[in-house]
Biopython code that builds the backbone (N, CA, C, O; Angstrom):
import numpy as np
from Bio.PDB.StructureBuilder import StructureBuilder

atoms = [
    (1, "UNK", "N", (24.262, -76.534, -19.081)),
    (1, "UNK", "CA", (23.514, -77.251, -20.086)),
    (1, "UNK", "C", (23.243, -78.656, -19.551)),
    (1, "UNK", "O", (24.142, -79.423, -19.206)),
    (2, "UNK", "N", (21.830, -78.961, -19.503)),
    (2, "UNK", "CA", (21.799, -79.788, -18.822)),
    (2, "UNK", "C", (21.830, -81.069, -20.255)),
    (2, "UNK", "O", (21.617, -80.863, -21.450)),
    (3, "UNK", "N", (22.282, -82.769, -19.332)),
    (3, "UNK", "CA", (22.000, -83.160, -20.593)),
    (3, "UNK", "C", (21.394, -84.733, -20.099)),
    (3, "UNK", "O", (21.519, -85.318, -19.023)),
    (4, "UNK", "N", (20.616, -85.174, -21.507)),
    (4, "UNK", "CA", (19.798, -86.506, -21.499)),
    (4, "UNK", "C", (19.755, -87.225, -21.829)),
    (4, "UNK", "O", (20.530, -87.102, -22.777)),
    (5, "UNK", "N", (19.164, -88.772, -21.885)),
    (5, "UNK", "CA", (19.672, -89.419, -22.605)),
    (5, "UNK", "C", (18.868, -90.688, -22.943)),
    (5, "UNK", "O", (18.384, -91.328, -22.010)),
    (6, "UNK", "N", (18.643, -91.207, -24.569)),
    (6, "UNK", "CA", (17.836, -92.152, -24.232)),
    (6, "UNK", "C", (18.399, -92.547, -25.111)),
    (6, "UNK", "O", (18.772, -91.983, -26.141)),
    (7, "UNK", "N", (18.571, -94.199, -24.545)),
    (7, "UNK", "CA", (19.839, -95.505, -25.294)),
    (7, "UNK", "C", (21.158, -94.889, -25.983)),
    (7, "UNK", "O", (22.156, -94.663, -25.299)),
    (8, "UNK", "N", (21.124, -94.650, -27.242)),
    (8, "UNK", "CA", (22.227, -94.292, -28.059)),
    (8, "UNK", "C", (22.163, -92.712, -28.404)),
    (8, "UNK", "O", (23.008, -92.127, -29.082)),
    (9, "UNK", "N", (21.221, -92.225, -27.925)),
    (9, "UNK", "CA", (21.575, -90.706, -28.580)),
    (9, "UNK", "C", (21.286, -89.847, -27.213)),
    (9, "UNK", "O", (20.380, -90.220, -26.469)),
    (10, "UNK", "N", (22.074, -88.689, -26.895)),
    (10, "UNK", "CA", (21.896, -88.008, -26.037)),
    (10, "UNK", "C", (21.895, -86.474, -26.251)),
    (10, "UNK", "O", (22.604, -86.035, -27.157)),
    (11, "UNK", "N", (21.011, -85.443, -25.343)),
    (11, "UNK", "CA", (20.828, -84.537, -26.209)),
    (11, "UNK", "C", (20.554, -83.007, -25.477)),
    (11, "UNK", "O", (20.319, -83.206, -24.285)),
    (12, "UNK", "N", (20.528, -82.195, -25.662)),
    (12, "UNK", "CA", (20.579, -81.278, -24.523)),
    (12, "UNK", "C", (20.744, -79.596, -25.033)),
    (12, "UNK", "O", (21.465, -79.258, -25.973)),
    (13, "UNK", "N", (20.049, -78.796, -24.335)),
    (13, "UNK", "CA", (19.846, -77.375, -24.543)),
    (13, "UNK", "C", (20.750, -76.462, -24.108)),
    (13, "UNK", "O", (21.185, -76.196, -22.988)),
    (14, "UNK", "N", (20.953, -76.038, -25.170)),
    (14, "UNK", "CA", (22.572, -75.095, -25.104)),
    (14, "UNK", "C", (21.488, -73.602, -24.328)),
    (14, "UNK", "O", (20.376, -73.456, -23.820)),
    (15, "UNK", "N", (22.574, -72.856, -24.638)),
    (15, "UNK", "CA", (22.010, -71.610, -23.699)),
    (15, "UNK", "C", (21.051, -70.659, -25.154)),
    (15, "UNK", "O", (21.555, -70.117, -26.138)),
    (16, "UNK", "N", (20.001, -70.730, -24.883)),
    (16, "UNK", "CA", (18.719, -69.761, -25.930)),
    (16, "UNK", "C", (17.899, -70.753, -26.484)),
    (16, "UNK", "O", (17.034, -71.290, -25.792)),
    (17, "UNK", "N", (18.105, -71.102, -27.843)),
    (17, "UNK", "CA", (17.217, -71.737, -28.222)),
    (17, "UNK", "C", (17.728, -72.658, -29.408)),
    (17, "UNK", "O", (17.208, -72.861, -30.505)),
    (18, "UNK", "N", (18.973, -73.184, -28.828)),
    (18, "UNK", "CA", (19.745, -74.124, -29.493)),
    (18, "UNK", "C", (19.829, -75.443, -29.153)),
    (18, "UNK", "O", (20.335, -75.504, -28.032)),
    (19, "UNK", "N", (19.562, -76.595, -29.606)),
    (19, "UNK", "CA", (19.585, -78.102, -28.905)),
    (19, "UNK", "C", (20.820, -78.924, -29.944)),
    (19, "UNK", "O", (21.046, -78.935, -31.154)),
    (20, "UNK", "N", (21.354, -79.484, -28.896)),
    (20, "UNK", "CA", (22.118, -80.820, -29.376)),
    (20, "UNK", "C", (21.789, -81.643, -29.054)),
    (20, "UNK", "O", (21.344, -81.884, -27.932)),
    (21, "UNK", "N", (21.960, -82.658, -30.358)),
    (21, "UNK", "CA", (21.729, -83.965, -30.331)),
    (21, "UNK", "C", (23.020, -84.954, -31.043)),
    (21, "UNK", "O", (23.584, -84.809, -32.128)),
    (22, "UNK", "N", (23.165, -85.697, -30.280)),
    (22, "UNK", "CA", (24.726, -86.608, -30.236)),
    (22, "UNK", "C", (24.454, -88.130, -30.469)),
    (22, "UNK", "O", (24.328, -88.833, -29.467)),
    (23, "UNK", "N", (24.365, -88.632, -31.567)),
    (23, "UNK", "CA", (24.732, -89.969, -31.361)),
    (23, "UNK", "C", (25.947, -90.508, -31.314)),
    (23, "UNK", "O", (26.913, -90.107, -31.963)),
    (24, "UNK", "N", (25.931, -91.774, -30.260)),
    (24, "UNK", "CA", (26.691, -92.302, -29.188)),
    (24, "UNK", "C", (27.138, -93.566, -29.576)),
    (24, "UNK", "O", (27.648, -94.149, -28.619)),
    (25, "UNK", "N", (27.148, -94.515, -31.082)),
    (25, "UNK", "CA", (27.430, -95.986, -30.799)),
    (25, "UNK", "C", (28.609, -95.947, -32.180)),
    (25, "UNK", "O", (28.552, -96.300, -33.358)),
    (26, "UNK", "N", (29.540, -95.388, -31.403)),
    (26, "UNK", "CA", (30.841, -95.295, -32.560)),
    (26, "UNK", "C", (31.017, -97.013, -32.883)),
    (26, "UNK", "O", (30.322, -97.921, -32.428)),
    (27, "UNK", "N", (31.959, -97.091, -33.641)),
    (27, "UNK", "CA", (32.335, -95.600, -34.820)),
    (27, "UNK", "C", (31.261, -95.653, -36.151)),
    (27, "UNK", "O", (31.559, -95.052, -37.184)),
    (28, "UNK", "N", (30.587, -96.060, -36.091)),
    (28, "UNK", "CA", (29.449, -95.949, -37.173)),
    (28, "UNK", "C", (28.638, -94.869, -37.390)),
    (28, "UNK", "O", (28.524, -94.024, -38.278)),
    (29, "UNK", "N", (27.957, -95.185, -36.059)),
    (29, "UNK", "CA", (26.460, -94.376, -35.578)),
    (29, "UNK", "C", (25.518, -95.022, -36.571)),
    (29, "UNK", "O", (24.908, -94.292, -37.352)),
    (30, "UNK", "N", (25.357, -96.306, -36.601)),
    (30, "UNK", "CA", (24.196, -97.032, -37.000)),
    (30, "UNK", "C", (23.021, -96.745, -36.988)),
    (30, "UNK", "O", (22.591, -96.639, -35.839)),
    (31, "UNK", "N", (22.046, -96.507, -38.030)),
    (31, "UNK", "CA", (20.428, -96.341, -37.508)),
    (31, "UNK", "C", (20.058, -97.715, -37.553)),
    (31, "UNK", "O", (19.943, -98.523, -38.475)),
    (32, "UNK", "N", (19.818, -97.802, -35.644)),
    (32, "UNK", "CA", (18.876, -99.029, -35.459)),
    (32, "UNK", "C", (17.794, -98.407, -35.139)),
    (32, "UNK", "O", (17.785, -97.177, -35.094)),
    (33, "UNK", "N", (16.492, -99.284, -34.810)),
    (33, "UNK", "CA", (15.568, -98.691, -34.360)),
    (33, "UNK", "C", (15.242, -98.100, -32.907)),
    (33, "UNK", "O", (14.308, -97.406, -32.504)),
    (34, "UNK", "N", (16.693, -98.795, -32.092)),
    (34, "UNK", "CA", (17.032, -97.812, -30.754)),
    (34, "UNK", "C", (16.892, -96.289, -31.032)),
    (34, "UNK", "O", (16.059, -95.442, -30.709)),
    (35, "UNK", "N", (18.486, -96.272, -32.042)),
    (35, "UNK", "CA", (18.419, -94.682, -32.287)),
    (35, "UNK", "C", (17.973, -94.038, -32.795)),
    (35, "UNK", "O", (18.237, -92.855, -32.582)),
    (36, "UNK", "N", (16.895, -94.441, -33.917)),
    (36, "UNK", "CA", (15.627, -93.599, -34.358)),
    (36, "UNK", "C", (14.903, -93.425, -32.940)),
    (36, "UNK", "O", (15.061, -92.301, -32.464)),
    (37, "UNK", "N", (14.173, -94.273, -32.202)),
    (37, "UNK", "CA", (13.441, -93.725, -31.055)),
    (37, "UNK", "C", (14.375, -92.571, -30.264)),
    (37, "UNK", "O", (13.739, -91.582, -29.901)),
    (38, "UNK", "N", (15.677, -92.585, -29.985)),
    (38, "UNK", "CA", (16.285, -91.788, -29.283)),
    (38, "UNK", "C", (16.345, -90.630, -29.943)),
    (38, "UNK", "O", (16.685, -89.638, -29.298)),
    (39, "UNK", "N", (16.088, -90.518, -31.105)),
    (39, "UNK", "CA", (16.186, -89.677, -31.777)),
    (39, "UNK", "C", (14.945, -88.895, -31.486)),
    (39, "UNK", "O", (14.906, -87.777, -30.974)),
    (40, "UNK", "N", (14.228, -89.417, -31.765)),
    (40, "UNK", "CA", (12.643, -88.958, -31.905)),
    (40, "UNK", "C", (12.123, -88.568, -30.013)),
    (40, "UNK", "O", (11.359, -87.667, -29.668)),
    (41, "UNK", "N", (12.675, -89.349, -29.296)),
    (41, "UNK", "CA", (12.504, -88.553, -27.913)),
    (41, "UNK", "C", (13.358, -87.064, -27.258)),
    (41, "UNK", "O", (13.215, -86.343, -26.271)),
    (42, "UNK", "N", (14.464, -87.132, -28.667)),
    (42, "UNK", "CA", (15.275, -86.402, -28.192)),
    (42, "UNK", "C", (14.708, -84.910, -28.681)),
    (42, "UNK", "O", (14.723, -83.783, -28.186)),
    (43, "UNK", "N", (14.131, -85.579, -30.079)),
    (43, "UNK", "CA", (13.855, -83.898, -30.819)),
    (43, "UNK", "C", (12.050, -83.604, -30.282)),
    (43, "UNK", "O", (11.344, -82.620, -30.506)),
    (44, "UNK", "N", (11.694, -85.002, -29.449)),
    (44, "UNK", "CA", (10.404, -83.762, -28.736)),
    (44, "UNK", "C", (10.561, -83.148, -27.822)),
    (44, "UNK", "O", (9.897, -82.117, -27.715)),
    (45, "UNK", "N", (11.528, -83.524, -26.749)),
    (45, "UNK", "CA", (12.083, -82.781, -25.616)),
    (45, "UNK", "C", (12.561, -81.723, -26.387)),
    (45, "UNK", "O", (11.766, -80.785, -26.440)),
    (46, "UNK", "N", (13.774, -81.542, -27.104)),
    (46, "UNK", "CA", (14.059, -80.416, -27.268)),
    (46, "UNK", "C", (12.699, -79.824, -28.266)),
    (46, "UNK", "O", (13.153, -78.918, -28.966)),
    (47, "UNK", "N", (11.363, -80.012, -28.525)),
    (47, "UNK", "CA", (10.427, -79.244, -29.030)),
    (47, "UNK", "C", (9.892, -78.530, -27.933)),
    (47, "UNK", "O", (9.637, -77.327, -27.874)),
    (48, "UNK", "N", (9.701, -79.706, -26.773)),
    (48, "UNK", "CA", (8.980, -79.340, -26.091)),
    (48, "UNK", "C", (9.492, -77.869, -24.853)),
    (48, "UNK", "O", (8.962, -77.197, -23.969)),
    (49, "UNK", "N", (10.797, -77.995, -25.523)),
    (49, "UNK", "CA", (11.879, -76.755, -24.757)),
    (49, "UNK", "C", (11.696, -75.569, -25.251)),
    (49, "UNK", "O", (11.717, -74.461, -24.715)),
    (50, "UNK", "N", (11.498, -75.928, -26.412)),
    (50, "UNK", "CA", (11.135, -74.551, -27.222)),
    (50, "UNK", "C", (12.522, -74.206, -27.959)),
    (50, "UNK", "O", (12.855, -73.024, -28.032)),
    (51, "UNK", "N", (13.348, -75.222, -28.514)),
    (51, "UNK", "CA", (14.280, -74.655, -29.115)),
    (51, "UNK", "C", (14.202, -74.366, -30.544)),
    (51, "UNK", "O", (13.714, -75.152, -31.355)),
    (52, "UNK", "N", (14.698, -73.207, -30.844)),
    (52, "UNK", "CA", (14.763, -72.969, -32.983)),
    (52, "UNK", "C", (15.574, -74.090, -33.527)),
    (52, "UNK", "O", (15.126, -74.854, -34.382)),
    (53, "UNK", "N", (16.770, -74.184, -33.029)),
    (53, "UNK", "CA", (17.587, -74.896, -34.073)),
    (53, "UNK", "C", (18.236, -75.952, -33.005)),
    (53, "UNK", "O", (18.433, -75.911, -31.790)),
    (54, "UNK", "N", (18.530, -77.143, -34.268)),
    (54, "UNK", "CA", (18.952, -78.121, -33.794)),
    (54, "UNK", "C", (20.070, -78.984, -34.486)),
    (54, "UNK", "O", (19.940, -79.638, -35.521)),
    (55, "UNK", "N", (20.973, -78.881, -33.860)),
    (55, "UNK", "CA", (22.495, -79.286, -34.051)),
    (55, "UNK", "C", (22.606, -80.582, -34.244)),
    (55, "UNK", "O", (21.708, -80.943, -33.483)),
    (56, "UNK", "N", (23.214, -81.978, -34.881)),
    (56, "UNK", "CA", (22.891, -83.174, -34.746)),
    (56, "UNK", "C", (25.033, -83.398, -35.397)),
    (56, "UNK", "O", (25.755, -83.226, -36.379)),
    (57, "UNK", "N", (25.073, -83.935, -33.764)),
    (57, "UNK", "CA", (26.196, -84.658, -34.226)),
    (57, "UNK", "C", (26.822, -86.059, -33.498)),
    (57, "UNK", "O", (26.228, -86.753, -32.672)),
    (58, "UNK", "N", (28.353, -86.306, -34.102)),
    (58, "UNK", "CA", (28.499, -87.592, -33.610)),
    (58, "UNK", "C", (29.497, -87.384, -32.308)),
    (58, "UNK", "O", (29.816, -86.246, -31.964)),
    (59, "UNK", "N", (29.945, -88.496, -31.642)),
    (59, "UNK", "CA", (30.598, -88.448, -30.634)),
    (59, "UNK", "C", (31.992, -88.553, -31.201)),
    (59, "UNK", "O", (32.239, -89.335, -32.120)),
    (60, "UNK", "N", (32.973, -87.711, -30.618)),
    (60, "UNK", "CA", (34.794, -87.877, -31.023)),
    (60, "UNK", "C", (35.049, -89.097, -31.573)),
    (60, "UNK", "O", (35.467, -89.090, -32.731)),
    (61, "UNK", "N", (34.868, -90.358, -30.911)),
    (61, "UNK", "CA", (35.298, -91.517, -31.575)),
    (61, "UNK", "C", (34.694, -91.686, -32.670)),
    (61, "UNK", "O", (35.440, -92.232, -33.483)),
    (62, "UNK", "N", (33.575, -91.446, -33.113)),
    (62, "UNK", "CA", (33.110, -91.924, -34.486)),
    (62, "UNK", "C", (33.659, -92.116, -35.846)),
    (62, "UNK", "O", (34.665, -91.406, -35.825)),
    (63, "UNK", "N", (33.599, -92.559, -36.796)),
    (63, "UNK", "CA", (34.527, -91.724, -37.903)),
    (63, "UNK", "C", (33.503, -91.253, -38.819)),
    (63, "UNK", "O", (34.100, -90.844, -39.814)),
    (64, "UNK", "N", (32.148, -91.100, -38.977)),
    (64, "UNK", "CA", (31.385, -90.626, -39.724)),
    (64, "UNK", "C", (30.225, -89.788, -38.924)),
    (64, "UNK", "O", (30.401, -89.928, -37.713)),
    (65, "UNK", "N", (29.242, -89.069, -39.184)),
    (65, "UNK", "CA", (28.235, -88.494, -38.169)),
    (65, "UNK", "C", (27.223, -89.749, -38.320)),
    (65, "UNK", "O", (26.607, -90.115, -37.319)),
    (66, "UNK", "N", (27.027, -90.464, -39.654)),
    (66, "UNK", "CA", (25.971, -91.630, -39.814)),
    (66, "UNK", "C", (26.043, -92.138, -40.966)),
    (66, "UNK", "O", (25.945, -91.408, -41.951)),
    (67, "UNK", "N", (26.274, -93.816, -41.118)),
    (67, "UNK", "CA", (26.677, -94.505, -42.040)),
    (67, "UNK", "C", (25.787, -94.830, -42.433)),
    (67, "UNK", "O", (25.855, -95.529, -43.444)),
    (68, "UNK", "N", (24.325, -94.481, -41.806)),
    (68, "UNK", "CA", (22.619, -95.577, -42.235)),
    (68, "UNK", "C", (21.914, -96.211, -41.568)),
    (68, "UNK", "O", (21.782, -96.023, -40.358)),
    (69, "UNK", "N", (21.417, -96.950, -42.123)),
    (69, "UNK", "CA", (20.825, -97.918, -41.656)),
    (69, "UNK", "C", (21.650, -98.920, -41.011)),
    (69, "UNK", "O", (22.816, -98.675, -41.321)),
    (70, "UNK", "N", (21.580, -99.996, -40.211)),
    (70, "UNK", "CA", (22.013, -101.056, -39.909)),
    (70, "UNK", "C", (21.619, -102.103, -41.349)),
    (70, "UNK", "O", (20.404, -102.139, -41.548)),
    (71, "UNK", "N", (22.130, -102.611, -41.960)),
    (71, "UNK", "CA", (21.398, -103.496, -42.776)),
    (71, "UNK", "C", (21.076, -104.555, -41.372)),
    (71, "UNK", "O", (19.888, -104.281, -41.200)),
    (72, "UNK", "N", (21.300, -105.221, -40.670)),
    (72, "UNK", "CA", (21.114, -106.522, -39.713)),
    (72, "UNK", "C", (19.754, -106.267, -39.383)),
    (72, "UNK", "O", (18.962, -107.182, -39.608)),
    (73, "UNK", "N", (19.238, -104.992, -38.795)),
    (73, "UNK", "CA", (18.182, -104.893, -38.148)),
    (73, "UNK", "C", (16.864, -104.350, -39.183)),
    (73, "UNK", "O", (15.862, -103.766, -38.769)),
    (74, "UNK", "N", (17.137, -104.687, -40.550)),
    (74, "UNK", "CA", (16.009, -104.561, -41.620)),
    (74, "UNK", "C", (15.068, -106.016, -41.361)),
    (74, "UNK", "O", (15.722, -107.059, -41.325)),
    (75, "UNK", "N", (13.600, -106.113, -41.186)),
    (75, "UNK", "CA", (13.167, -106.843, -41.357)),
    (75, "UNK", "C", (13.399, -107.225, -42.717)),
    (75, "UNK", "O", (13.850, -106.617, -43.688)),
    (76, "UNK", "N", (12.858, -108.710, -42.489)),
    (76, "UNK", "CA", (13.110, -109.487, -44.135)),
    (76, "UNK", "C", (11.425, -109.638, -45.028)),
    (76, "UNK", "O", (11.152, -109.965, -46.183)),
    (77, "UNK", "N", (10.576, -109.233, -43.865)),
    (77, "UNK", "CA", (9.200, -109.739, -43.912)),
    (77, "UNK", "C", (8.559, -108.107, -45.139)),
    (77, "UNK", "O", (7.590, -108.098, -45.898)),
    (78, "UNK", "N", (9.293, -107.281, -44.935)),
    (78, "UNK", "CA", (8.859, -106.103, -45.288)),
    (78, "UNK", "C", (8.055, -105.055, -44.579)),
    (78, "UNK", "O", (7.305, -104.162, -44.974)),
    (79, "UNK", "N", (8.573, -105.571, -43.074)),
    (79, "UNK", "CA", (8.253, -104.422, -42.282)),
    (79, "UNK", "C", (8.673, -103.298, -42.373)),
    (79, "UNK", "O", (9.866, -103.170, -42.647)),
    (80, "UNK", "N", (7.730, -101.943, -42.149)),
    (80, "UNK", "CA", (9.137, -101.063, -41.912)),
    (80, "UNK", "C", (9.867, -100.938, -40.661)),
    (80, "UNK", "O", (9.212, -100.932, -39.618)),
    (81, "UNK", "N", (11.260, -100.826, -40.616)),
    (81, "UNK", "CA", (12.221, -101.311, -39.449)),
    (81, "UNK", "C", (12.224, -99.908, -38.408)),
    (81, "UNK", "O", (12.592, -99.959, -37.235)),
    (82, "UNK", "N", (11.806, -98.839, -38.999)),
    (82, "UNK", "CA", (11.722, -97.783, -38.036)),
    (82, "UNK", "C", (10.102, -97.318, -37.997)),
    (82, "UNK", "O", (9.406, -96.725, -38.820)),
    (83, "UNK", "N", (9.766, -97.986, -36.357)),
    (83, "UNK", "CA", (8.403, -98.170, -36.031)),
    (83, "UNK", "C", (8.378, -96.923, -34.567)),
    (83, "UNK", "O", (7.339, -96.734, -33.934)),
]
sb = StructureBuilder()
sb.init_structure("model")
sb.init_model(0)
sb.init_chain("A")
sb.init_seg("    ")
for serial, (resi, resn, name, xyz) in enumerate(atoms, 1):
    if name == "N":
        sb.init_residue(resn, " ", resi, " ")
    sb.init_atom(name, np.array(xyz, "f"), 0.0, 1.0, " ", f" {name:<3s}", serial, name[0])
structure = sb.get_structure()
């Protein structure tokens, strides 16, 4: 199984047509707008693999799979923060 990786989430094709995807920034697993993009590169590769299903978890150290958002990295202006 080979595996990949972009910033905080890494992700990779099990044997058929199964993909994992792992976020990596214990112990939270914060959504910044790093790991939305990692996210989003992770699940077109694994589209572009051709996998059915897709597994989404955290790394051993974590203590949750995902706590949210970051509040820090919300714009104040009323952007939306995942661009």
């Amino acid at each position: 199984m080979a595996q990949e990786q972009s910033g905080p989430v890494t992700w990779s094709r099990a044997e058929g047509d199964v993909g994992v995807v792992t976020f990596g920034e214990s112990p939270m697993n914060l959504l910044t707008s790093d790991t939305c993009a990692g996210l989003l590169a992770a699940l077109d590769a694994l589209e572009q693999a051709r996998v059915r299903v897709v597994i989404l978890a955290s790394d051993p150290e974590a203590r949750v799979w995902s706590s949210g958002v970051d509040l820090h990295h919300v714009p104040l202006d009323g952007q939306d923060s995942v661009q």
